[in-house]
Gaussian input, Z-matrix of N, CA and C with variables (Angstrom, degrees):
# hf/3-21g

backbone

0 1
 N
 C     1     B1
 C     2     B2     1     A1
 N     3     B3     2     A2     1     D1
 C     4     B4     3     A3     2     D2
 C     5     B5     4     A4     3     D3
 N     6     B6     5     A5     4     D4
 C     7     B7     6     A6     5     D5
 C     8     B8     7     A7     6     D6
 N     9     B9     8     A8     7     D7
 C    10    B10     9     A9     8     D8
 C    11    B11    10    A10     9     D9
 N    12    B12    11    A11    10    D10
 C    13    B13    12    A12    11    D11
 C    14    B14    13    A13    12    D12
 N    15    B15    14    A14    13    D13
 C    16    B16    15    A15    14    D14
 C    17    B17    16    A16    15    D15
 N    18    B18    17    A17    16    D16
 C    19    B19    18    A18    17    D17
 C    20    B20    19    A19    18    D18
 N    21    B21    20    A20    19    D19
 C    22    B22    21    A21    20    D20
 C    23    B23    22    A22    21    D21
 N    24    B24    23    A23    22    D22
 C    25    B25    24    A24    23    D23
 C    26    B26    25    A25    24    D24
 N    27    B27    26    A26    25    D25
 C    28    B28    27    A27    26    D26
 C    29    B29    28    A28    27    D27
 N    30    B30    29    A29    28    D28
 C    31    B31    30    A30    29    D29
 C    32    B32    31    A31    30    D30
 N    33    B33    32    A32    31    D31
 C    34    B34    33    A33    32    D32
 C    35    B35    34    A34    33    D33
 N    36    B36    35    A35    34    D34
 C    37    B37    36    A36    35    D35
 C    38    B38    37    A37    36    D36
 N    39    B39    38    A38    37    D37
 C    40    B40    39    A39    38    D38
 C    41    B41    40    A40    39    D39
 N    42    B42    41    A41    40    D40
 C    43    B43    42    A42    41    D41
 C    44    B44    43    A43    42    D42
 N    45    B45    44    A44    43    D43
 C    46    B46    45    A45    44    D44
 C    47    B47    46    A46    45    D45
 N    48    B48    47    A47    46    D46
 C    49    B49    48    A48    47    D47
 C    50    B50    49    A49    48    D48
 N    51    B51    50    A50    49    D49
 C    52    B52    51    A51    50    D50
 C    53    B53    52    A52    51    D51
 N    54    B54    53    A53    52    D52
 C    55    B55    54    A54    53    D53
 C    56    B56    55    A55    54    D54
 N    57    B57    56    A56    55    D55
 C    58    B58    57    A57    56    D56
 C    59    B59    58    A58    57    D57
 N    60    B60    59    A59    58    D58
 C    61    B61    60    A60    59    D59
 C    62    B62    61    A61    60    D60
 N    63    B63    62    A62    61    D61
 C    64    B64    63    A63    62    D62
 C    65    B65    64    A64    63    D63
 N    66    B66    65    A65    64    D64
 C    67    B67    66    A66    65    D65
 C    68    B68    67    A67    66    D66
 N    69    B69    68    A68    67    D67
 C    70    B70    69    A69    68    D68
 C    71    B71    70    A70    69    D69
 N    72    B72    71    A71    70    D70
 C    73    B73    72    A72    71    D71
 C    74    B74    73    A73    72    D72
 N    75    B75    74    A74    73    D73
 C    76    B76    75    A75    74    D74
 C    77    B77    76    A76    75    D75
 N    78    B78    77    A77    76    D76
 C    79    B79    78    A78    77    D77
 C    80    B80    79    A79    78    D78
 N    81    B81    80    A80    79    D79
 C    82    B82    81    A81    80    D80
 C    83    B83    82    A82    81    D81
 N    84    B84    83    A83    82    D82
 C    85    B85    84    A84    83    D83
 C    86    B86    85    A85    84    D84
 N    87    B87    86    A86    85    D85
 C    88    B88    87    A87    86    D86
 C    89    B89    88    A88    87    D87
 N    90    B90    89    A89    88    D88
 C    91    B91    90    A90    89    D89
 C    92    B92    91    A91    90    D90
 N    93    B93    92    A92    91    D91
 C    94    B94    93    A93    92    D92
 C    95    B95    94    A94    93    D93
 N    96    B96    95    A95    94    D94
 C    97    B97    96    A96    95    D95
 C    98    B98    97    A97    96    D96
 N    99    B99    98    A98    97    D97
 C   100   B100    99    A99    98    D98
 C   101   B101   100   A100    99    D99
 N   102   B102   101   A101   100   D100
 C   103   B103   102   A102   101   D101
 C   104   B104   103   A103   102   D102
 N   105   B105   104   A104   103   D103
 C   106   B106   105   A105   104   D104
 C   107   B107   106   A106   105   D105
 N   108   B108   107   A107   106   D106
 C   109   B109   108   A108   107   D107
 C   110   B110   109   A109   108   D108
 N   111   B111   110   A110   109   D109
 C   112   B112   111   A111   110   D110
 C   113   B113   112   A112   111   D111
 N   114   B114   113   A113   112   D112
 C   115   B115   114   A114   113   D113
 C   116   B116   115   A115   114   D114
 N   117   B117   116   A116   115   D115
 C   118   B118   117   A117   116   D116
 C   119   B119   118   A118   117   D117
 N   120   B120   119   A119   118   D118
 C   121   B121   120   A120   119   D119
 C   122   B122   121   A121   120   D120
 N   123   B123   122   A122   121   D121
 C   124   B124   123   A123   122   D122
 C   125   B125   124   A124   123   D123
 N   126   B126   125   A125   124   D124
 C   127   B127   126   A126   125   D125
 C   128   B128   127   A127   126   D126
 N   129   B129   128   A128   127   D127
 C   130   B130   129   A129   128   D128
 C   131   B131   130   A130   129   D129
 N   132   B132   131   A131   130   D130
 C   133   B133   132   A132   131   D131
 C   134   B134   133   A133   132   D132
 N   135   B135   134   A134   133   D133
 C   136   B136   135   A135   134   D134
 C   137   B137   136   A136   135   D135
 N   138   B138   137   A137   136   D136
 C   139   B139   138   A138   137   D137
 C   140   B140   139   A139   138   D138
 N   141   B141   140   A140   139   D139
 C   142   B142   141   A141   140   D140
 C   143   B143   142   A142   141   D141
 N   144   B144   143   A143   142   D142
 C   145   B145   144   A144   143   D143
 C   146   B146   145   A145   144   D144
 N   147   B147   146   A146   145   D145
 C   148   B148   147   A147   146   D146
 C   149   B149   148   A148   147   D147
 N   150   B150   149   A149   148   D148
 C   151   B151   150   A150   149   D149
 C   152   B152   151   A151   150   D150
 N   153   B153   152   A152   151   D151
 C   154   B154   153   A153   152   D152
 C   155   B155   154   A154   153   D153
 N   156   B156   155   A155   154   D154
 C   157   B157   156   A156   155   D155
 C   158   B158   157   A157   156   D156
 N   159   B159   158   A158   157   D157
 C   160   B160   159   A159   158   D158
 C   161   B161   160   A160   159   D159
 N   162   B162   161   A161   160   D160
 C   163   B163   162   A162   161   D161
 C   164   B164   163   A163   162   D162
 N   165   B165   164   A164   163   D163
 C   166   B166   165   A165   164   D164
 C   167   B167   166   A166   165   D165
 N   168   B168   167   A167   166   D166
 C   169   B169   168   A168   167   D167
 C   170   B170   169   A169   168   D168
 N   171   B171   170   A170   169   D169
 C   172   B172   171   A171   170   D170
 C   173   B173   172   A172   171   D171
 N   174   B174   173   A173   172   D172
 C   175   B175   174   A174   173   D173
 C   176   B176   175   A175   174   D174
 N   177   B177   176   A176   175   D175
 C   178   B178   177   A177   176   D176
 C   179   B179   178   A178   177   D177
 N   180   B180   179   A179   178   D178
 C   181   B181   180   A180   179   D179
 C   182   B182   181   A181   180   D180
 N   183   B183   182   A182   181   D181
 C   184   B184   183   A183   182   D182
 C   185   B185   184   A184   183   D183
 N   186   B186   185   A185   184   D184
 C   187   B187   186   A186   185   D185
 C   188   B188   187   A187   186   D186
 N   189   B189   188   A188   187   D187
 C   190   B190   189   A189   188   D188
 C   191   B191   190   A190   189   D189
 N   192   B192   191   A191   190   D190
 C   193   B193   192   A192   191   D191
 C   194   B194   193   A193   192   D192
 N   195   B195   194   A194   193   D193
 C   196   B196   195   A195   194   D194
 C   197   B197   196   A196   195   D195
 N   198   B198   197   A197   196   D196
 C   199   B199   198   A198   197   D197
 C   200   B200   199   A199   198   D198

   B1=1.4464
   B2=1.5126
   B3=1.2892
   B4=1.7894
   B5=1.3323
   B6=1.2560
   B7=1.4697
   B8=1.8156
   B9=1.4443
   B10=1.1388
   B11=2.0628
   B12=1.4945
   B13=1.2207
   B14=1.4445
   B15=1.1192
   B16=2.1040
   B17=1.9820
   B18=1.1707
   B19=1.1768
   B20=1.4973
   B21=2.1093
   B22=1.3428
   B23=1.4204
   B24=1.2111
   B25=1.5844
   B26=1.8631
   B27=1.0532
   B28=1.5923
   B29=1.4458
   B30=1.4506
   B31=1.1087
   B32=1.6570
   B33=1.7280
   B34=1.4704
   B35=1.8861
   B36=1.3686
   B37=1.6575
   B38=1.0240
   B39=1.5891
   B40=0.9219
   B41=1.9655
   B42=1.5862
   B43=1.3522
   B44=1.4656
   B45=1.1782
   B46=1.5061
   B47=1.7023
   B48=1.4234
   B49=1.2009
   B50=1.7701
   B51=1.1203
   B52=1.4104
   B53=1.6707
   B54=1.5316
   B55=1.4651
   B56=1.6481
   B57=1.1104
   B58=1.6542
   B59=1.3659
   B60=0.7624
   B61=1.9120
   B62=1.6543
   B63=1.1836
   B64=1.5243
   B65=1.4216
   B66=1.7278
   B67=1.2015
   B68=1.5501
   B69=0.9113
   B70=1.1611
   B71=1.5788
   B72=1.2542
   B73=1.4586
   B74=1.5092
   B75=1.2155
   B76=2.0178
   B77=1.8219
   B78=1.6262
   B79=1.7021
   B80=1.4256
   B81=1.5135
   B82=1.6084
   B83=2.0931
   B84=0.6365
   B85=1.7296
   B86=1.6883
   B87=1.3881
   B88=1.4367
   B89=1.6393
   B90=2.0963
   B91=1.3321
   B92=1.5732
   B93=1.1119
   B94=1.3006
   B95=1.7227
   B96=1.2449
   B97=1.0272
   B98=1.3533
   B99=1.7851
   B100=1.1958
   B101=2.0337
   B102=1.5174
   B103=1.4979
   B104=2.1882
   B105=1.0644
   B106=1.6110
   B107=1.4218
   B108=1.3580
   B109=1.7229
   B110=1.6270
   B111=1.3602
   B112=1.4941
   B113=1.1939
   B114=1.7328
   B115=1.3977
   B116=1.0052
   B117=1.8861
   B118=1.6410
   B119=1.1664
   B120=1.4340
   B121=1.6810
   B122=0.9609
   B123=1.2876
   B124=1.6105
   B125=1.8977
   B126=1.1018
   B127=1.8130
   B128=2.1381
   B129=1.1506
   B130=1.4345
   B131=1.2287
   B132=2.1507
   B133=0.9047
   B134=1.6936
   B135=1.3784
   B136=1.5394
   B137=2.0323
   B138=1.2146
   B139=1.5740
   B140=1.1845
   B141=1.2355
   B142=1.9473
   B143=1.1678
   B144=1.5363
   B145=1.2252
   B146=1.3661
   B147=1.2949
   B148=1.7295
   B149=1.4375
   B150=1.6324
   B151=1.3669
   B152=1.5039
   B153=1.4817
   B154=1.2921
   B155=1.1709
   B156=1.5527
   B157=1.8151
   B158=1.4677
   B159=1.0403
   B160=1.9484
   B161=1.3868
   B162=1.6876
   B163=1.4589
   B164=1.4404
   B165=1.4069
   B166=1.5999
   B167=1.6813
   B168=1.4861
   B169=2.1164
   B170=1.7935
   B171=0.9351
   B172=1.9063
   B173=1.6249
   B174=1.3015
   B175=1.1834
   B176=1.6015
   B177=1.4025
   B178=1.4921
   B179=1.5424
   B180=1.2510
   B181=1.2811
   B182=1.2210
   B183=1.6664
   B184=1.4202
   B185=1.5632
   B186=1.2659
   B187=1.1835
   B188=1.9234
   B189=1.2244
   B190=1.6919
   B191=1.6726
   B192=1.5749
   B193=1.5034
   B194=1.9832
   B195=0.9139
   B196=1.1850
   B197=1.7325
   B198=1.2179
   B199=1.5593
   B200=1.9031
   A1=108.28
   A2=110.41
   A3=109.19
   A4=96.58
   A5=119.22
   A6=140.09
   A7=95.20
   A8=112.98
   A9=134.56
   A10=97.05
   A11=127.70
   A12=105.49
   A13=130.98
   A14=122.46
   A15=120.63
   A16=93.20
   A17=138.39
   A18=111.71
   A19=95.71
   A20=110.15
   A21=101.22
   A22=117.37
   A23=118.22
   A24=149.49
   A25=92.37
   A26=136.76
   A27=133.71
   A28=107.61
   A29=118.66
   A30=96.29
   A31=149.90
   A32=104.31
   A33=132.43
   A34=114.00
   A35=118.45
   A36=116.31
   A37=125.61
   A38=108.31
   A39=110.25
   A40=114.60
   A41=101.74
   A42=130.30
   A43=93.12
   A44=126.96
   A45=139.49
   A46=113.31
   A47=131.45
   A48=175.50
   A49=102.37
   A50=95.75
   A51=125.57
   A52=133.83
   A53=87.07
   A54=106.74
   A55=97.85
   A56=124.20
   A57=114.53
   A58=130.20
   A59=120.92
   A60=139.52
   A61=92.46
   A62=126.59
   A63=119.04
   A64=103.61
   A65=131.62
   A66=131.00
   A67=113.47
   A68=128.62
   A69=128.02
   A70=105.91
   A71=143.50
   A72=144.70
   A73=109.20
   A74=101.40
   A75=101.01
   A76=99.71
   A77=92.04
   A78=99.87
   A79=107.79
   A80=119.88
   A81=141.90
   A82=93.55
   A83=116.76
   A84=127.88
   A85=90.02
   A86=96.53
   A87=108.07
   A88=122.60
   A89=106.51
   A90=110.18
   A91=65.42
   A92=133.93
   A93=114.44
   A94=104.65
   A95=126.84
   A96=118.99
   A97=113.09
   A98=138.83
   A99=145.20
   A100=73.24
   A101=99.05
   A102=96.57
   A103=91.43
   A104=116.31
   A105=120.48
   A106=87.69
   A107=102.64
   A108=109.73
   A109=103.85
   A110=101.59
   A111=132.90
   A112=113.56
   A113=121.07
   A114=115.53
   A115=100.68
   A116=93.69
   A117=95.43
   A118=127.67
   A119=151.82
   A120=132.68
   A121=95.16
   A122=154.39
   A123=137.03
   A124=94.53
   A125=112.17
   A126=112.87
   A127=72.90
   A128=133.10
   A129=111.51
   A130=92.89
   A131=141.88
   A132=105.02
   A133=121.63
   A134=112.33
   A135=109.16
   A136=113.27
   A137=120.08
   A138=132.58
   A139=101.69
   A140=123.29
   A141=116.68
   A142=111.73
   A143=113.30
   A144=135.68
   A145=104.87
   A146=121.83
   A147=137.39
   A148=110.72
   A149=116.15
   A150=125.38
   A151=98.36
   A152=136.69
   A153=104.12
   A154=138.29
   A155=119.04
   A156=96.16
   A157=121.77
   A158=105.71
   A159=84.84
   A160=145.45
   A161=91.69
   A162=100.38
   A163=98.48
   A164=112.82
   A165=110.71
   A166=101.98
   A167=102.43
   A168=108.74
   A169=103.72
   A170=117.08
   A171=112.26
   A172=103.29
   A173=126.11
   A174=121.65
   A175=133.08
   A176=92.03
   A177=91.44
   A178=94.30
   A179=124.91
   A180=113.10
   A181=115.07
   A182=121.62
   A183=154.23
   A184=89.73
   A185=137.95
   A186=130.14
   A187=119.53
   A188=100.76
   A189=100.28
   A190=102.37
   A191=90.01
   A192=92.72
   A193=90.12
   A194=141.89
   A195=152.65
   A196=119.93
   A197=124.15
   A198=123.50
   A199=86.16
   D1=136.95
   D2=178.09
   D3=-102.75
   D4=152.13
   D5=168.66
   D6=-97.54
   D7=139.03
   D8=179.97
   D9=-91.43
   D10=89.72
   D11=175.52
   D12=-62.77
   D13=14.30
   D14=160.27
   D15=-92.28
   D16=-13.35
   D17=173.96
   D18=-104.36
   D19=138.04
   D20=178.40
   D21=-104.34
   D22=159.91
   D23=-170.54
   D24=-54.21
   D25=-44.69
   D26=-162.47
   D27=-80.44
   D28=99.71
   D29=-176.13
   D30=-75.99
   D31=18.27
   D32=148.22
   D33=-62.00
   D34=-58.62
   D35=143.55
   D36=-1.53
   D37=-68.59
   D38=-145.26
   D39=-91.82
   D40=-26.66
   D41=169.74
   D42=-58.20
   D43=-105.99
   D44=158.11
   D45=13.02
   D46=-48.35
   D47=77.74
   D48=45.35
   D49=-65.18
   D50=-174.95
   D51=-83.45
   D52=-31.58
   D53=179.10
   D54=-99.03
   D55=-25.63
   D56=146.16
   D57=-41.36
   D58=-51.86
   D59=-164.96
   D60=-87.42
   D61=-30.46
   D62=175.06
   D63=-75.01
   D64=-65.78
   D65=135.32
   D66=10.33
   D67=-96.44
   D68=-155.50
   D69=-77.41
   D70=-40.54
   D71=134.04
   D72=-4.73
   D73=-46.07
   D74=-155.24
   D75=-85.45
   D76=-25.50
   D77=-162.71
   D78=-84.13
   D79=-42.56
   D80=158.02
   D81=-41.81
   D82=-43.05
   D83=-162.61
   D84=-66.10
   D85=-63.30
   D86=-157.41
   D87=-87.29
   D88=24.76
   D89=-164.07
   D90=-114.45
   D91=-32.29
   D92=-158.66
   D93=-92.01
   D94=-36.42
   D95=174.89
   D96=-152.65
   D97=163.70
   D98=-130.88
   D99=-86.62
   D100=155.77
   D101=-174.20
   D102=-126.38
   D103=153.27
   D104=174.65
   D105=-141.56
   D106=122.03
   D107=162.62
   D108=-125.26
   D109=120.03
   D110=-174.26
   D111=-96.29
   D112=119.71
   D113=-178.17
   D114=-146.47
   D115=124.89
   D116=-176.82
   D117=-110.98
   D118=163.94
   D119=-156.16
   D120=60.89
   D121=64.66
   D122=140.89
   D123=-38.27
   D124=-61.80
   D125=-121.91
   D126=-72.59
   D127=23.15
   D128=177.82
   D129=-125.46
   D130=1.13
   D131=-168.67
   D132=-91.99
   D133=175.32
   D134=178.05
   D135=-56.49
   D136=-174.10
   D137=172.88
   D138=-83.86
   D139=-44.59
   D140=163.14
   D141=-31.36
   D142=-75.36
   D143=-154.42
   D144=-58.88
   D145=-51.52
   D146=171.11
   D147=-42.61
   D148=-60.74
   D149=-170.56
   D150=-72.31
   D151=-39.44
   D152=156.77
   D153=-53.04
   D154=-57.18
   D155=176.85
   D156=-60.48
   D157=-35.46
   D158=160.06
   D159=-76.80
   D160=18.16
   D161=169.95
   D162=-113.05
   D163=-11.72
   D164=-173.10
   D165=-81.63
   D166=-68.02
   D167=158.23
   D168=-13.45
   D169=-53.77
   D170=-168.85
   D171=-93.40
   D172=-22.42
   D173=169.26
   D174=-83.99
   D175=9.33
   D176=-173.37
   D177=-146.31
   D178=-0.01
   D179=166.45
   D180=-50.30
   D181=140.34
   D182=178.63
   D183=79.20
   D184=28.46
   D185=142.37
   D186=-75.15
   D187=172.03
   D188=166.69
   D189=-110.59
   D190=90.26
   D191=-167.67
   D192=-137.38
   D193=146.39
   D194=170.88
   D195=-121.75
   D196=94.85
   D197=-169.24
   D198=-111.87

């Protein structure tokens, strides 16, 4: 198996890593047009799932993004 060295070995990295590239996805999304991200079941999702939108909420503030 080869390891790709821009993806890192820690798998906090790599989350972190990841929740960047969504970040910037949502913000690219939301220069071009008003963005609404709808999530339903909150109260069932995982701590992943959680710690992303609140990394997405701070990553896209002063966007036209609505979570």
């Amino acid at each position: 198996v080869e390891h790709n060295a821009a993806v890192p070995h820690d798998p906090n990295l790599r989350q972190s890593a990841l929740f960047e590239q969504y970040g910037r996805v949502l913000a690219a999304l939301a220069r071009k047009h008003p963005l609404l991200l709808a999530v339903d079941d909150l109260q069932w999702a995982d701590i992943g799932s959680i710690d992303l939108l609140f990394h997405l909420g701070r990553s896209v503030a002063g966007e036209r993004v609505l979570i």
